[in-house]
C-alpha positions as CSV (number, residue, x, y, z in Angstrom):
1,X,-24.1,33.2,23.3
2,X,-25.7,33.3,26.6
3,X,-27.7,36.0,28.2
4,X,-26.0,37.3,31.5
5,X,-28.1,40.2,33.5
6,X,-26.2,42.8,35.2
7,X,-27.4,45.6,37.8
8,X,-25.5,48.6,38.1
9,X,-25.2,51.3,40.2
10,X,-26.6,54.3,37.9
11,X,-22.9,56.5,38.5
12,X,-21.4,53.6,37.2
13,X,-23.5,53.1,34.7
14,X,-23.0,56.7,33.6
15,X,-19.5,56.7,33.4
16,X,-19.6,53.7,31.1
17,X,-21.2,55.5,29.4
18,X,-19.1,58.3,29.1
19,X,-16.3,56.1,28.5
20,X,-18.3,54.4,25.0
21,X,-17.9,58.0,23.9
22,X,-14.5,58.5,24.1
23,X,-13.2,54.9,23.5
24,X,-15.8,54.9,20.6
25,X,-17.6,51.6,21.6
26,X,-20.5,51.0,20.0
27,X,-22.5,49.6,22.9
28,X,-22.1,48.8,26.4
29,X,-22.2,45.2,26.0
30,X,-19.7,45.6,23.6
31,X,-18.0,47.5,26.2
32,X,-18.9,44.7,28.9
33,X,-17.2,42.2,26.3
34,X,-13.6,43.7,26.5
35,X,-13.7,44.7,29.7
36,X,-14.0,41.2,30.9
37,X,-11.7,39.7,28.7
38,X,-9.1,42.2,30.0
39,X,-9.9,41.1,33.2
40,X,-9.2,37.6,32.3
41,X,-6.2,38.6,30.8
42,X,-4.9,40.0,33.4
43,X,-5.9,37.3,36.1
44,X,-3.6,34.8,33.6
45,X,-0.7,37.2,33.7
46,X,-1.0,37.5,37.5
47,X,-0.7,33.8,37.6
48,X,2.4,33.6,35.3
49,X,4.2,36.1,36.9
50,X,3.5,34.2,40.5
51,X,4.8,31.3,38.8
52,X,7.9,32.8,37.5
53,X,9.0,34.7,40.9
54,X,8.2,31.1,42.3
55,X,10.8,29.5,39.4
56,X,13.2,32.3,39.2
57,X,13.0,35.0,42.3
58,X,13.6,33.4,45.8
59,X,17.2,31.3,45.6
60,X,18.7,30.5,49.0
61,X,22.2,30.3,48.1
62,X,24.1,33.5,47.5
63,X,24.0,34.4,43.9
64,X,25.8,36.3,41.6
65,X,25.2,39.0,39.0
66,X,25.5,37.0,35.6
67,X,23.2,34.3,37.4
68,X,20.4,36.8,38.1
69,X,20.9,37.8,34.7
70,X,20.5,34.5,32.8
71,X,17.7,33.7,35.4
72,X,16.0,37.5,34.7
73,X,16.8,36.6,30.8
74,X,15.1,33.2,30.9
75,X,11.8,34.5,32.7
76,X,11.5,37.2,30.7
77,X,11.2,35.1,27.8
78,X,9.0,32.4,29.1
79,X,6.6,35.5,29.9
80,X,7.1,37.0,26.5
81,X,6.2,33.3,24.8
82,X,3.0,32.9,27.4
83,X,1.8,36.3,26.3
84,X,2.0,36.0,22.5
C-alpha cells in the first residue's frame, strides 16, 4: 500500500471522529478507506445512470406507455447487472 498524507480542518477531523464511534470503525484510516471507495462507487453509478438516460430517456418520437415501460424495464436491469 502507499502512504497518502492528508490535512484536515480540526472540526472535521473531530467529527470523524465522532462518527468512528458510532459507526464502530476502528481507525480513521479505516474510516478514510470506505469513505473513498463509496465515493468511487458512487462516481461509477453517476456515470451509468448518465449513460442509461442517454440510451433510454430522451426519444424524439412520441411514445407510448408500454414503450416507456419495456425501455424503463430494460434500464432498470442493465443498472441492476452493473451494480452487482
Amino acid at each position: 500500500m502507499e502512504v497518502v498524507s492528508l490535512k484536515l480542518e480540526k472540526h472535521m477531523l473531530d467529527e470523524i471522529d465522532r462518527k468512528l464511534v458510532v459507526y464502530r470503525y476502528a481507525t480513521r484510516t479505516e474510516f478514510m478507506r470506505d469513505a473513498i471507495r463509496e465515493k468511487l462507487s458512487d462516481l461509477d453509478k453517476e456515470k451509468l445512470l448518465s449513460n442509461l438516460k442517454k440510451l433510454y430517456g430522451f426519444s424524439k418520437k412520441n411514445t407510448t406507455d408500454k414503450e416507456l415501460h419495456i425501455a424503463r424495464q430494460k434500464a432498470f436491469e442493465e443498472l441492476d447487472k452493473e451494480l452487482k
